[in-house]
C-alpha positions as CSV (number, residue, x, y, z in Angstrom):
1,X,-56.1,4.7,-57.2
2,X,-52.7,5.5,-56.0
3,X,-51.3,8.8,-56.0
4,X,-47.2,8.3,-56.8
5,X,-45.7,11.9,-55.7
6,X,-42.3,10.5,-57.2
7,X,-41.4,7.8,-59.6
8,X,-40.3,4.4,-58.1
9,X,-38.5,1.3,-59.8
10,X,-40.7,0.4,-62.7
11,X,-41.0,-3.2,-61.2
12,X,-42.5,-1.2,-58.3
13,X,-44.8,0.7,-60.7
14,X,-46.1,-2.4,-62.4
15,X,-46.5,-4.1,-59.0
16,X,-48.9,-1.2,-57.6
17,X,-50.8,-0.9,-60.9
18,X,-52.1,-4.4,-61.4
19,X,-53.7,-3.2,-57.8
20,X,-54.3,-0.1,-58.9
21,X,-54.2,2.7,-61.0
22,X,-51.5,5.1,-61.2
23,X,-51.9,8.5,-60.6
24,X,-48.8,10.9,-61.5
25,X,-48.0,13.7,-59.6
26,X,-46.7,16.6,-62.0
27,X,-45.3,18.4,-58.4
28,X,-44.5,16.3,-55.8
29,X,-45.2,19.1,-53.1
30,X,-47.7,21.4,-55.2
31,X,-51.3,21.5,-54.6
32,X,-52.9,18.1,-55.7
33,X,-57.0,17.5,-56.7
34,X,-58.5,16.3,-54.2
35,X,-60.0,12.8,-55.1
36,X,-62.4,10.1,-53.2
37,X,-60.6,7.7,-55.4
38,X,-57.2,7.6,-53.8
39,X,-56.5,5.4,-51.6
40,X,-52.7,5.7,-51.0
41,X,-50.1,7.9,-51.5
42,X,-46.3,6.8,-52.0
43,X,-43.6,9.3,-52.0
44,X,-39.5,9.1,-52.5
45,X,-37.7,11.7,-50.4
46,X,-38.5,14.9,-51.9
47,X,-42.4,15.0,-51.7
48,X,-44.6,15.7,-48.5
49,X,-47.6,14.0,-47.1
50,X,-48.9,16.4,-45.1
51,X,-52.0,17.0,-43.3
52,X,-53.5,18.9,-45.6
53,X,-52.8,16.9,-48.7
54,X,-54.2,13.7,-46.6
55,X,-57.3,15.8,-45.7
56,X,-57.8,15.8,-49.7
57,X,-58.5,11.9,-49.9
58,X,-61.1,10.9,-47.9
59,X,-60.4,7.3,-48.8
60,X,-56.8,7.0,-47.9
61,X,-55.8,3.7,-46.9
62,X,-52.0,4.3,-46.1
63,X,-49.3,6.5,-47.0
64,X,-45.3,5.4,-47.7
65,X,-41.6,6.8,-47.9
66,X,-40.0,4.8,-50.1
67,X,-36.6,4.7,-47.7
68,X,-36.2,4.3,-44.2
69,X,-36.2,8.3,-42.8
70,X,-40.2,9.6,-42.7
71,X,-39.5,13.2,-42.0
72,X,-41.2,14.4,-44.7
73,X,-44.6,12.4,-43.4
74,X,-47.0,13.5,-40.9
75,X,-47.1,10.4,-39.2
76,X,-48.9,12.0,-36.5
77,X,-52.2,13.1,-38.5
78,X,-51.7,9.4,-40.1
79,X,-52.0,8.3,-37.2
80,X,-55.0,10.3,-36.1
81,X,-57.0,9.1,-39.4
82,X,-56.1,5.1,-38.5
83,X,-53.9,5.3,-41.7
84,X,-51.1,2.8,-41.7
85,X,-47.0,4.5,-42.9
86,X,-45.2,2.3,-44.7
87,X,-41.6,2.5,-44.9
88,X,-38.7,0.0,-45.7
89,X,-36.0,0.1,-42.6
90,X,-33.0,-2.2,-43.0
91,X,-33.5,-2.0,-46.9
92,X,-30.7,-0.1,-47.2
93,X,-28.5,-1.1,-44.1
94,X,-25.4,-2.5,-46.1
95,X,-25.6,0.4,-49.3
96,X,-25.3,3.0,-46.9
97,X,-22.8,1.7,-44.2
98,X,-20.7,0.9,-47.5
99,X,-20.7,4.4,-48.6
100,X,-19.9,5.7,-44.9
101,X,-17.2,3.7,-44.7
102,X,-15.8,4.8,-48.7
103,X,-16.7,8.4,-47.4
104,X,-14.7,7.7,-44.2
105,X,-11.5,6.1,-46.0
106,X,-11.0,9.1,-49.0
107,X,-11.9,12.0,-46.5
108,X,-9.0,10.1,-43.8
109,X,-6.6,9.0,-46.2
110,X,-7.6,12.6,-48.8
111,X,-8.0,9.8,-51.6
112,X,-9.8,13.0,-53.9
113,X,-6.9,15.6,-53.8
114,X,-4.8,13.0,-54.6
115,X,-6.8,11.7,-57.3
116,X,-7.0,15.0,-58.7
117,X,-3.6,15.5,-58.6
118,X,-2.4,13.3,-60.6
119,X,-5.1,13.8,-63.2
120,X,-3.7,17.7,-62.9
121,X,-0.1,16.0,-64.4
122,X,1.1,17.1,-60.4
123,X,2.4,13.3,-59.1
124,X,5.3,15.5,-57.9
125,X,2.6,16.4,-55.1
126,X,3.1,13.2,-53.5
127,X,6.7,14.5,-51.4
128,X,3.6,16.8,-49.7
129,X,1.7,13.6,-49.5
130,X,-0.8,14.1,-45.6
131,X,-3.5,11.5,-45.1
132,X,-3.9,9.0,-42.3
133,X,-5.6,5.5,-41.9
134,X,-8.3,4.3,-40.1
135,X,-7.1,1.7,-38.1
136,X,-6.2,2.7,-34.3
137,X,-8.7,5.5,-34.7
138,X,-12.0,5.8,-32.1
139,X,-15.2,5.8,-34.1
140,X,-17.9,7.5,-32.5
141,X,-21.6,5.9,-33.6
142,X,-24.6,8.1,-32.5
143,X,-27.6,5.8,-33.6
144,X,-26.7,2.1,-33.4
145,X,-30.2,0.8,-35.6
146,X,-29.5,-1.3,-38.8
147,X,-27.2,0.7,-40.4
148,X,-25.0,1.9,-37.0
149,X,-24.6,-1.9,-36.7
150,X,-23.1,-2.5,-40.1
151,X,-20.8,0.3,-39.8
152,X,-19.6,-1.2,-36.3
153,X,-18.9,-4.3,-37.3
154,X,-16.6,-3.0,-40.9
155,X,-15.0,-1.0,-38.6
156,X,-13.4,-3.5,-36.7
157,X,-12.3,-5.3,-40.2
158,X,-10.2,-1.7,-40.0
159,X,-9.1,-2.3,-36.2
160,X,-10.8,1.0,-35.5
161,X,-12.2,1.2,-31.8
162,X,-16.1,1.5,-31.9
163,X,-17.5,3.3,-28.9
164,X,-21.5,3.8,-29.3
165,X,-23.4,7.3,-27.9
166,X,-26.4,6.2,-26.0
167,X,-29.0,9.2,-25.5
168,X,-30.6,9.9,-21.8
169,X,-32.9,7.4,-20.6
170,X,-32.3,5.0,-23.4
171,X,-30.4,1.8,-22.8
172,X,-28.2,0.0,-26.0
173,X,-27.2,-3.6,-26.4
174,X,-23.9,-2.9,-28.7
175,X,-21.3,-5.2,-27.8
176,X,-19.3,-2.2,-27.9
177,X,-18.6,0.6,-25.0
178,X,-21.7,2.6,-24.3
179,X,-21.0,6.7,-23.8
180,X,-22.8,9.7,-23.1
181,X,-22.9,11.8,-26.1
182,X,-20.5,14.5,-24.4
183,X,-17.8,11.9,-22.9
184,X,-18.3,10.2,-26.9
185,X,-17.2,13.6,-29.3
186,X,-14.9,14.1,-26.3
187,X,-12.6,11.0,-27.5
188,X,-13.8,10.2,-30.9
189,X,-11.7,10.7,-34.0
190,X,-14.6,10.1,-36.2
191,X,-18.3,10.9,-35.7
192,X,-20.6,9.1,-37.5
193,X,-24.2,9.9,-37.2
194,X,-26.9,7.1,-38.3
195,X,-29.9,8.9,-36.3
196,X,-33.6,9.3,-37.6
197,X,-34.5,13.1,-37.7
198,X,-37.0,14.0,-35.0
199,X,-37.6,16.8,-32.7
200,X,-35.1,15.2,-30.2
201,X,-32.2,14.9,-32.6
202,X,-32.3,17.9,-35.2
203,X,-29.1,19.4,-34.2
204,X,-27.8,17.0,-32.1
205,X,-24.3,18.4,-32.9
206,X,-24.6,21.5,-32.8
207,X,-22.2,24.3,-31.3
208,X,-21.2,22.9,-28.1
209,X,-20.9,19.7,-28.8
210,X,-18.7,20.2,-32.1
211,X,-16.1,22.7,-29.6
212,X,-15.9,19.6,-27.5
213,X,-14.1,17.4,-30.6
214,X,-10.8,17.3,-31.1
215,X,-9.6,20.1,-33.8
216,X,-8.5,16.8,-36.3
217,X,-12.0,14.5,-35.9
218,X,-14.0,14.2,-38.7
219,X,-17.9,14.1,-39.3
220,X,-19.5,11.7,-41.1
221,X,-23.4,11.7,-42.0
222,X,-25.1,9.9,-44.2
223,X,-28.6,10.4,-42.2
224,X,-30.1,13.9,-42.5
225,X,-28.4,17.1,-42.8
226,X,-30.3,18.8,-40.4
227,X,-28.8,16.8,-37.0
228,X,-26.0,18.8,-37.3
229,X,-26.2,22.6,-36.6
230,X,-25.2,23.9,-40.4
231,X,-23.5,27.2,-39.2
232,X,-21.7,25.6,-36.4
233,X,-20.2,23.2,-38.8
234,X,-19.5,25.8,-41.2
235,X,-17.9,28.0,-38.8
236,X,-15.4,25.1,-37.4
237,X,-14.3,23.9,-40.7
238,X,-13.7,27.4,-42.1
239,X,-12.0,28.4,-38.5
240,X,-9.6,25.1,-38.8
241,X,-11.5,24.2,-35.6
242,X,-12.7,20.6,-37.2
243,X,-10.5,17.5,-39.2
244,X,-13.0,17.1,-41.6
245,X,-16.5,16.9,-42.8
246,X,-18.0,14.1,-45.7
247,X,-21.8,14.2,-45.9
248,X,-24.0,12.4,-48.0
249,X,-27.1,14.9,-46.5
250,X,-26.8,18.8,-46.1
251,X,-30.2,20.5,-44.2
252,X,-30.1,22.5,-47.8
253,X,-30.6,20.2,-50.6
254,X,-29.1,21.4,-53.3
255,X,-26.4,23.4,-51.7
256,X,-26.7,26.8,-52.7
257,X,-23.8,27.7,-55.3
258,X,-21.8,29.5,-52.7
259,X,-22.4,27.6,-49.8
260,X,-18.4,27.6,-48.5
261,X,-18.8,23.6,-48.2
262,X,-18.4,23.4,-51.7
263,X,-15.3,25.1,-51.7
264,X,-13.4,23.4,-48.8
265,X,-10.4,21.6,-49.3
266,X,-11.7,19.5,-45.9
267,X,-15.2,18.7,-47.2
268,X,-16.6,15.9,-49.1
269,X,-19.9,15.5,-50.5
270,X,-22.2,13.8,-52.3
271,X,-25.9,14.2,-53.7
272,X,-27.7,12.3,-51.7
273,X,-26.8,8.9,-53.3
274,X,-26.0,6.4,-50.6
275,X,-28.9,4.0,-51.1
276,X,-29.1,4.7,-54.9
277,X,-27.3,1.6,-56.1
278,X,-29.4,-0.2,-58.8
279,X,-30.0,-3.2,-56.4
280,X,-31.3,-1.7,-53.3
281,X,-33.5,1.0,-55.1
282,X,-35.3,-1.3,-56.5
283,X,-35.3,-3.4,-53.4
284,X,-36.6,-0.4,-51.1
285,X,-39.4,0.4,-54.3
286,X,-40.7,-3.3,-53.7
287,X,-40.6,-3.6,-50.1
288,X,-43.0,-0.2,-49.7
289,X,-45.1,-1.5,-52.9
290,X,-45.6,-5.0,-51.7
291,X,-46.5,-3.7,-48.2
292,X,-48.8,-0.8,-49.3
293,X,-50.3,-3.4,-52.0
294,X,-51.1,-5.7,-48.7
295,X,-52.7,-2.9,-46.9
296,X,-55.4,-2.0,-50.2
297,X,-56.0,-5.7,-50.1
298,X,-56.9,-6.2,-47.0
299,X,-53.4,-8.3,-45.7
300,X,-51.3,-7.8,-43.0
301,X,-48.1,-6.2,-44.2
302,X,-44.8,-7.0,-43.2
303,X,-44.3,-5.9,-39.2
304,X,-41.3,-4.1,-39.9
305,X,-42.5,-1.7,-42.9
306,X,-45.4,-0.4,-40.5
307,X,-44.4,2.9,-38.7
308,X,-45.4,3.0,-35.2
């Protein structure tokens, strides 16, 4: 049996069920029955495979994320039981760099105010007309995996200068000039962050580092909300201290009605819907099925969906 805490594509569905049956979670994170029957557990990015809800299935094979962040899996108990993680990196690469760069163009060039303008019957606005353009400007990569690469290399179809943050004691083959993270927000225009979330990198911008920017950079993440320290952002932005923020990730998801993000004519977000087009979500949904499938049956799954 497999244990879905969240729906997947139903091509993925069908795929796992002629392995095995379905088993529906009604709460992705409330308490589930425990079972000797179930044998993995797939999740999306709201439910968590914790400890404790592995302890519950003695005959858990493997566990998955369907997506490339596994933050919300305890890798390490996996890992103490011999149970494989599936996830699907590079699935999403080119959906996401796309929507960094669209949430890089309309926060640089304000494309929304301007859209809303004229909707408001205000094209009169435009003799007040301030956006910029991204060519000539330093973009600032901290994580250069799949998707860092992807947004490098459209970058430079804008003639925007890619430097690339390289963290302390690891080396980067980029193509592109390698900075310490404090030299990097020092010159960047744009920060865009492309990290996984571990212990190392939650709040890898935090207070310090976003008084180091220049007052007109902008942030751009389309990772996880909670590599940016949430009050220090807030605090900049509100304080006219920051250019810009566009997110497709807050720590807080959903925002809390008066969160002042919401409210800021420098901000623009979206709900978590970078890798959401019809095309990849069902890509990512097949790539963890097909791999967790290989795993019940006894088949080496692909390299790359294997956590390690």
């Amino acid at each position: 049996m497999i244990l879905l805490l969240e729906s997947m594509h139903p091509d993925a569905e069908a795929l796992l069920e002629r392995c095995e049956p379905l088993l529906r979670a009604s709460d992705p994170n409330g308490p589930q029955a425990h079972s000797d029957a179930v044998r993995a557990i797939l999740t999306r990015g709201r439910g968590r495979i914790t400890e404790i809800m592995m302890n519950g299935f003695p005959s858990l094979r493997a566990i998955a994320r369907v997506g490339v962040g596994i933050d919300n899996l305890d890798t390490a108990a996996a890992a103490r039981r011999n149970i494989p993680v599936i996830f699907s990196p590079g699935v999403n690469a080119r959906t996401v760099a796309e929507h960094t760069l669209a949430l890089m163009l309309n926060l640089v060039r304000r494309i929304t105010p301007w859209v809303n303008a004229c909707a408001d019957g205000r094209w009169e606005d435009r003799a007040r007309y301030q956006g910029g353009e991204l060519g000539g400007l330093t973009l600032g990569i901290l994580g250069f995996g799949s998707i860092g690469q992807r947004v490098a290399r459209i970058a430079n179809a804008f003639d925007m200068k890619v430097v690339v943050a390289a963290r302390r004691g690891k080396s980067i083959e980029s193509g592109y000039p390698i900075l310490p993270l404090d030299e990097l927000i020092g010159v960047a225009d744009v920060v865009t962050l492309h990290l996984p979330l571990t212990n190392e990198t939650k709040g890898i911008l935090g207070e310090a580092q976003i008084a180091r920017m220049k007052p007109t950079a902008c942030i751009i993440n389309t990772a996880r909300g909670a590599l940016i320290d949430q009050a220090a952002l807030r605090v900049a932005l509100l304080g006219d201290r920051l250019g810009g923020f566009a997110a497709d990730v807050l720590d807080i998801e959903p925002p809390s009605a008066d969160d002042p993000l919401l409210r800021s004519p420098r901000v623009l977000l979206t709900p978590h819907v970078a890798s959401l087009t019809s095309a990849t979500y069902r890509e990512m949904c097949l790539f963890t099925a097909e791999n967790v499938v290989a795993v019940l049956e006894g088949r080496a799954p692909a390299e790359r969906s294997v956590f390690h």
